[in-house]
C-alpha positions as CSV (number, residue, x, y, z in Angstrom):
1,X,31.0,123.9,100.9
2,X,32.8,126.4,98.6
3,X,34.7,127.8,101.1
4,X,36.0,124.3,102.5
5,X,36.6,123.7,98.6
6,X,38.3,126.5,98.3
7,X,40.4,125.9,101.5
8,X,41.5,122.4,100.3
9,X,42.1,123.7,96.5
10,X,44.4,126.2,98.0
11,X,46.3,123.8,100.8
12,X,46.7,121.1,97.4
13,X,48.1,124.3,95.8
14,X,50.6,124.9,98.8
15,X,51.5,121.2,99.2
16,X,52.5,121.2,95.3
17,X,54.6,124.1,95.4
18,X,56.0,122.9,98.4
19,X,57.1,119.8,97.1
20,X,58.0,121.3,93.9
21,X,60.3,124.0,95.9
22,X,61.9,121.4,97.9
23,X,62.3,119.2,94.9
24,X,64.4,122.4,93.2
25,X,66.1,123.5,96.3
26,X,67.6,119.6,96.8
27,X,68.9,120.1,92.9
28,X,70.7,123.7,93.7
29,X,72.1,122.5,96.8
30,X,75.8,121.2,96.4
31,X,76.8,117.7,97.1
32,X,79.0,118.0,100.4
33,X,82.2,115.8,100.8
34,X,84.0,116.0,103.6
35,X,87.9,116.0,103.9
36,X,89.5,114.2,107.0
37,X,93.6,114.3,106.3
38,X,96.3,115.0,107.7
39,X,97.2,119.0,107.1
40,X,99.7,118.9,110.0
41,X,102.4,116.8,111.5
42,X,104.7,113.5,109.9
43,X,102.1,113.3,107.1
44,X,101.4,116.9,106.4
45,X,103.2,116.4,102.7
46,X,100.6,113.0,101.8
47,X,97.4,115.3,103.1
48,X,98.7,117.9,101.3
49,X,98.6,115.6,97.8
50,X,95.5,114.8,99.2
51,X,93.6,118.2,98.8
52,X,95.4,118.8,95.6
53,X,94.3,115.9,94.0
54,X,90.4,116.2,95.0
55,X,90.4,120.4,94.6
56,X,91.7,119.3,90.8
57,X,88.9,117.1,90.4
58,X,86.0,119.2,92.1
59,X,87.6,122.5,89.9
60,X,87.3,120.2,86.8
61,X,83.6,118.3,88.0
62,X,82.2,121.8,89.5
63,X,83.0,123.7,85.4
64,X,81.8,120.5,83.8
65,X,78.2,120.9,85.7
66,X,79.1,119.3,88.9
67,X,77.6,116.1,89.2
68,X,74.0,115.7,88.3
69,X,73.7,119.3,87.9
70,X,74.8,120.0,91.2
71,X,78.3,121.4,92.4
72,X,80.7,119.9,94.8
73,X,81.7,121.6,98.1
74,X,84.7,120.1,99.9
75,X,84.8,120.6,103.4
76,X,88.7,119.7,104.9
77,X,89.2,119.1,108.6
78,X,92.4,118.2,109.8
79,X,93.2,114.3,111.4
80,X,97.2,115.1,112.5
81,X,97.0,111.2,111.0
82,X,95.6,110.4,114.6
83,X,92.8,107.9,114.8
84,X,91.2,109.9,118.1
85,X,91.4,112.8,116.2
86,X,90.0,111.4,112.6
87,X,86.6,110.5,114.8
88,X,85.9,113.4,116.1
89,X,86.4,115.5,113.1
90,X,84.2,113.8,111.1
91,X,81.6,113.2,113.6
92,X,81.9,117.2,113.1
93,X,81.3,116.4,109.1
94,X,79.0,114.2,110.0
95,X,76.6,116.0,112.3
96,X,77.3,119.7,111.7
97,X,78.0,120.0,108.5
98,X,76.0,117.2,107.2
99,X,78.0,116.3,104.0
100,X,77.1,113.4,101.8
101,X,80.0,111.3,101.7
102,X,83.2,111.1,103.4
103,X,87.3,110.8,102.0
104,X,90.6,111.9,102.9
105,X,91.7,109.2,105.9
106,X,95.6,108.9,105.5
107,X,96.2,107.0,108.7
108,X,94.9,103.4,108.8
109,X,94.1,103.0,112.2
110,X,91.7,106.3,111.6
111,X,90.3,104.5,108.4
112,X,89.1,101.5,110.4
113,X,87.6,104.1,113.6
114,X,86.3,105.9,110.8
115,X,84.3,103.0,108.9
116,X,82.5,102.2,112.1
117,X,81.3,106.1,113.1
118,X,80.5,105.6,108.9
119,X,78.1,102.8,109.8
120,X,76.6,104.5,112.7
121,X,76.2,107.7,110.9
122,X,74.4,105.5,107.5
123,X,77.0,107.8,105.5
124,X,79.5,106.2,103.4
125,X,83.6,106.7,103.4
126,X,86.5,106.4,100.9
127,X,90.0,106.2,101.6
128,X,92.6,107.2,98.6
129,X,95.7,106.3,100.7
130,X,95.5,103.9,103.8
131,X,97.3,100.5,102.8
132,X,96.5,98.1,105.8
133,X,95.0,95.1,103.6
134,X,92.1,94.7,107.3
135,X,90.5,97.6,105.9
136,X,88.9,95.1,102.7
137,X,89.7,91.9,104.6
138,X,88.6,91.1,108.3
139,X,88.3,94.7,109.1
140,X,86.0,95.4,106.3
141,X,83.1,97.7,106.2
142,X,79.9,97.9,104.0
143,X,80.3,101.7,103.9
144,X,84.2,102.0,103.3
145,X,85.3,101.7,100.1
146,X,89.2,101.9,99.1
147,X,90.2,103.6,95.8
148,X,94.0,102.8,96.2
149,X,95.9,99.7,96.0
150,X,96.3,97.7,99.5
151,X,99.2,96.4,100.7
152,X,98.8,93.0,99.2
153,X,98.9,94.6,95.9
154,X,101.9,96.4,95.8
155,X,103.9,93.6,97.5
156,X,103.2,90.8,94.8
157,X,104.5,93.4,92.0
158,X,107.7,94.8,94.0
159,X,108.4,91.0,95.2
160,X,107.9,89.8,91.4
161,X,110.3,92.0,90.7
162,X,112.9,92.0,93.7
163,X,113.0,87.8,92.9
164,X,114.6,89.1,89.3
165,X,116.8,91.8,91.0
166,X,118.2,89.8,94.0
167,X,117.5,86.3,93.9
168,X,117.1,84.8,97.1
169,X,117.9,88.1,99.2
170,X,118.2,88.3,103.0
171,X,115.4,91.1,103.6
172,X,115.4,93.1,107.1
173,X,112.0,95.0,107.8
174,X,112.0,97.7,109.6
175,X,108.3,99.8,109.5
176,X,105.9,102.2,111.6
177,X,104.3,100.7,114.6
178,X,100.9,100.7,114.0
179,X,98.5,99.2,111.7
180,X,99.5,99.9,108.5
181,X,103.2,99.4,109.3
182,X,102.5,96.3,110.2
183,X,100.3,95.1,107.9
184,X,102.5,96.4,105.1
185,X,105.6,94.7,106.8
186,X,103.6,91.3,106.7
187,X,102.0,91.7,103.6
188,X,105.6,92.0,101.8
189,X,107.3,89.5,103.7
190,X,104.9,87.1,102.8
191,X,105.1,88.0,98.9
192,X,108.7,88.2,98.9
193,X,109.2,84.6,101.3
194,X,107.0,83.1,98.1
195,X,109.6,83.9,95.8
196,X,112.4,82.8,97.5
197,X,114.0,85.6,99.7
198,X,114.8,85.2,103.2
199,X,113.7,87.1,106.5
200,X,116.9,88.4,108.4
201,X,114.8,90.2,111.1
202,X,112.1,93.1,111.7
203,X,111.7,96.0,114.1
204,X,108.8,98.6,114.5
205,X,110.0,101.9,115.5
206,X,106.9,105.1,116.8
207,X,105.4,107.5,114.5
208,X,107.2,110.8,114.1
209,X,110.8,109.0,115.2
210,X,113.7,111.4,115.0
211,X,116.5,109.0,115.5
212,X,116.4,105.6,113.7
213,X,120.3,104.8,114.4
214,X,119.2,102.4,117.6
215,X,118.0,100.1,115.3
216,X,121.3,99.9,112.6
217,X,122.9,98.0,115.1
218,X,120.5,95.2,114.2
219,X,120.1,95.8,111.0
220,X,124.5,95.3,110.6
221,X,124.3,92.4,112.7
222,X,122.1,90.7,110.1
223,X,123.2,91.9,107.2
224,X,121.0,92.0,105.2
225,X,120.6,92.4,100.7
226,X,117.7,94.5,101.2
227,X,115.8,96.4,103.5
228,X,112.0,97.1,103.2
229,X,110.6,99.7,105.0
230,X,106.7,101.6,105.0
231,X,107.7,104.7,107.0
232,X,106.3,107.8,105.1
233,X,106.4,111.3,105.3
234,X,108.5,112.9,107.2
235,X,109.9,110.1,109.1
236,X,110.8,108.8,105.2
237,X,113.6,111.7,105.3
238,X,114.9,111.4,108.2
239,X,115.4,107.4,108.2
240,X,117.1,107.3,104.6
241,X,119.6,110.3,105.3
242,X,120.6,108.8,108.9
243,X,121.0,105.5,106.7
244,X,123.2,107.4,104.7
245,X,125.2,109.3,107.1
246,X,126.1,106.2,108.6
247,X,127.3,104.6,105.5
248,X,124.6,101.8,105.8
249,X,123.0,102.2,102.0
250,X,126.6,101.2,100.4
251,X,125.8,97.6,100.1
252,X,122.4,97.9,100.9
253,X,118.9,98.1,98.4
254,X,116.6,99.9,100.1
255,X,112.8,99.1,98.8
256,X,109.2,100.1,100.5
257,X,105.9,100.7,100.8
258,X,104.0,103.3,98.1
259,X,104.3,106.0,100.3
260,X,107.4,105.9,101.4
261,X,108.9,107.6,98.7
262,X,107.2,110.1,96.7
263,X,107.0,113.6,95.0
264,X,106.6,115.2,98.2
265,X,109.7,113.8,100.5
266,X,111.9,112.8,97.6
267,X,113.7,116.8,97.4
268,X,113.8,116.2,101.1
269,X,116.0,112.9,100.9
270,X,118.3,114.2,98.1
271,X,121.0,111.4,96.9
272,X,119.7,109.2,99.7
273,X,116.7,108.0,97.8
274,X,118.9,106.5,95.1
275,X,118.1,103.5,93.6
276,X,115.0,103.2,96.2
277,X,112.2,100.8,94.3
278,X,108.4,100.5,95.0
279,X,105.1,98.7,93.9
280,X,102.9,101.3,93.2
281,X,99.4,102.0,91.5
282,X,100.4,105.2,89.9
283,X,103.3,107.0,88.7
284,X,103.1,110.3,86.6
285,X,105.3,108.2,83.6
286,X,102.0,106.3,82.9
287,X,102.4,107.0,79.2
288,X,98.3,107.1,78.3
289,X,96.9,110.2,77.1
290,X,94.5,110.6,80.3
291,X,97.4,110.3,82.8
292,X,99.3,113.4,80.1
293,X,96.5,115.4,80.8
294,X,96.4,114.9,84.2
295,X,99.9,115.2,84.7
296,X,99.6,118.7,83.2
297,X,96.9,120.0,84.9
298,X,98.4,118.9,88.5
299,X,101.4,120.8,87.6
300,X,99.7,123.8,86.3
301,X,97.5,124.0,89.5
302,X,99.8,123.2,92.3
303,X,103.4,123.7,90.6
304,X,104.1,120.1,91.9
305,X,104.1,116.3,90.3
306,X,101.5,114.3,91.2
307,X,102.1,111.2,93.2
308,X,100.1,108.2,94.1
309,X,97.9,109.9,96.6
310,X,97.1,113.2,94.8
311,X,95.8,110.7,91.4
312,X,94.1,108.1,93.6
313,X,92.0,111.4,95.2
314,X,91.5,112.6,92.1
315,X,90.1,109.6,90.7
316,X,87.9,109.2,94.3
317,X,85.4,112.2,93.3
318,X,84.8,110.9,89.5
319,X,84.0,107.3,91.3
320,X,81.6,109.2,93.6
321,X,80.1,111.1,90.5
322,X,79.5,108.0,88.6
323,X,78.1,106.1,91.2
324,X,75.9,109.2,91.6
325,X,74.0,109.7,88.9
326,X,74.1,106.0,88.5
327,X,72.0,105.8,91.9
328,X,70.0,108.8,90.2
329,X,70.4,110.2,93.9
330,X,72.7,110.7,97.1
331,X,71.4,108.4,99.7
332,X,73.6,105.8,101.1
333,X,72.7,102.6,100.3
334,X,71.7,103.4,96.5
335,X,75.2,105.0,96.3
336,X,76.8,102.0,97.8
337,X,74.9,99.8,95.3
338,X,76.4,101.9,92.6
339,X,79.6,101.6,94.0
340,X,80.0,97.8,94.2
341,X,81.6,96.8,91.0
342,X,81.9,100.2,89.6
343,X,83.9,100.5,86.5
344,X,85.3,104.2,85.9
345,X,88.3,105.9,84.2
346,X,90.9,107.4,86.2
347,X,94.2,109.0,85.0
348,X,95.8,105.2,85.8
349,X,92.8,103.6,83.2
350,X,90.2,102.1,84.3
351,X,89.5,100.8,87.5
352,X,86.9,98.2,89.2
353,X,85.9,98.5,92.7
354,X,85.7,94.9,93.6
355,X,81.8,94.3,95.1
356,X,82.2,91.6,97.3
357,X,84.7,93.7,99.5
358,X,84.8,97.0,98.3
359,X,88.6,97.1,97.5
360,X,89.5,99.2,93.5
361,X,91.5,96.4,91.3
362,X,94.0,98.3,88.7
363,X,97.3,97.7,87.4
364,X,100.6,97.9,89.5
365,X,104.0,99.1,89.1
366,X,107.5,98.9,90.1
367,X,108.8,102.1,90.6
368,X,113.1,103.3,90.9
369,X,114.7,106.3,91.8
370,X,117.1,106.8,89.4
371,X,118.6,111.1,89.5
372,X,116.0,111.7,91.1
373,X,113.1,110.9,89.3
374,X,110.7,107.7,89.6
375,X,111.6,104.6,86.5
376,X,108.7,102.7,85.8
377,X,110.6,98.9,85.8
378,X,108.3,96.7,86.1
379,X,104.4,96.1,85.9
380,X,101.7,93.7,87.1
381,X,98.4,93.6,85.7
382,X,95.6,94.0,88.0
383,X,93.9,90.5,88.6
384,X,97.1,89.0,89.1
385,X,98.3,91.4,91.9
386,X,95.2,91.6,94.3
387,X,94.8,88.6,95.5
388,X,91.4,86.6,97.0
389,X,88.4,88.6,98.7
390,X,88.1,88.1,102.5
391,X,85.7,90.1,103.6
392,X,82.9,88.3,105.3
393,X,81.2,91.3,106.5
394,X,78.7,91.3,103.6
């Protein structure tokens, strides 16, 4: 009898400090986020503001105390802004390196593949760039959440605006063929048909296009007031300086998508980006003392401005820290529950992540090139710019 007392005493013991080890080792551990964006290719320079902005913010989180006493550890993999790709490198995240939560997706096509291997995995996802407005509308997920404004958002501001600038304007589209060049096409036209401008014609050229002079033809035929366009990157540069060299921006206002212009392309484009306007979420003339502070400490760490992507990742990891120790853990569905309707300060103010379909609300912007730097022109405040939820996903 004492011996069987003694072995269960001392198994009780074992189980305790067991538990008690595990308990400690799950506090130690770091909080793993993994990082799938584009570090090569058309879209290198929007991955690149990317990993800026979420190094900034795990550097700043991990000297604070990390979050609930545990440090971040971003792991990057690298989607070449290919859907294909984007799945199997964070299956990789998923499986193999088993990190907590998921961010990066710069591609919107590899946002939506994403959400569902997001689902299947019972992790959760963030994007801080992809503007297709399926991704919180039909397309939506219950474990993707979007940080950034969709494309819905920045069209109502930049339409507001371009129905004071040009009245009436014949608009020619000409955007990416894929899902977020489409969906960013349609989502301006329709703004910008509400206020009064007209639709002279639209064309969707590949991603990664080196010549965009087979399309001026149409574009002269209609001529047009304005042009929109939602290519980024790379392809950004090369479509406005063809524009240029074929004398096409004389008589012409060029306007676009968030990306299209930004601190990464616009020494790229030189004089060709003149006078180029945007809806945006962010720009680094925000005159707040969080966005100053920000600002600085970008510049400080990478030598660069920021731009919309590099604040809107930024912001992504305090989100994820909030909803955190909200949840008083890391498992998926409390986090998600923490997310919905989360209110947190980023360096654009405070922003809300809508609950019923997981899209951020915030403030937007009109944005102009003028000598090379981005005007802030215009604004919109945030309930007026994003428009109804429909998501019926849950």
């Amino acid at each position: 009898m004492k011996t069987t007392g003694f072995l269960a005493a001392a198994l009780g013991g074992l189980l305790a400090a067991t538990a008690l080890t595990s308990g400690a080792l799950a506090q130690s551990t770091p909080i793993k986020i993994g990082v799938v964006t584009p570090l090569s290719g058309t879209y290198t320079p929007i991955g690149q503001q990317v990993r800026w902005g979420l190094e900034l913010a795990a550097k700043e989180i991990n000297a604070a105390g990390g979050i609930a006493g545990r440090q971040v550890n971003l792991i990057f993999e690298d989607e070449e802004a290919n859907p294909s790709v984007a799945v199997q490198k964070a299956e990789k995240l998923f499986q193999v390196e088993k990190v907590d939560f998921l961010a990066g997706t710069v591609n919107s096509g590899s946002t939506l593949a994403v959400a569902q291997l997001a689902e299947r995995n019972n992790k959760l996802a963030a994007t801080t760039v992809s503007f297709a407005d399926s991704i919180t509308t039909d397309k939506c997920s219950p474990n993707m959440f979007r940080v950034n404004a969709r494309a819905e958002q920045q069209s109502v501001a930049l339409a507001a605006w371009l129905a004071k600038e040009k009245p009436n304007a014949k608009v020619y589209y000409l955007g990416p063929d894929y899902e977020m060049g489409r969906s960013t096409v349609a989502a301006f036209k329709s703004s910008a048909e509400k206020t009064g401008s007209a639709t002279g014609g639209e064309v969707f050229a590949p991603l990664d296009s080196k010549d965009y002079t087979q399309y001026f033809g149409q574009i002269r035929a209609t001529r047009p007031q304005v042009l929109y366009t939602s290519v980024a990157g790379n392809d950004t540069v090369r479509l406005l300086t063809q524009l240029q060299d074929f004398g096409l921006l004389t008589n012409l206002t060029v306007v676009g998508a968030s990306g299209t212009v930004t601190s990464q392309n616009i020494g790229a484009i030189g004089a060709a980006a003149e006078g180029f306007a945007t809806g945006v979420g962010y720009s680094p003339q925000i005159d707040s003392p969080e966005n100053k502070k920000f600002v600085a400490a970008f510049r400080d760490a990478t030598k660069a401005d920021p731009d919309l992507y590099g604040a809107d990742s930024y912001g992504l990891l305090f989100a994820y820290k909030a909803a955190v120790e909200k949840a008083g853990s890391t498992e998926t569905d409390k986090v998600r529950e923490a997310l919905r309707g989360l209110t947190w300060q980023t360096p654009q103010g405070a922003k809300t992540i809508r609950a019923g379909d997981h899209q951020a609300m915030q403030p937007m912007y009109v944005v102009r090139v003028t000598k090379g730097k981005f005007d802030i022109i215009d604004s919109v405040a945030s309930d007026k710019a994003i428009g109804p939820d429909a998501c019926t996903r849950f």
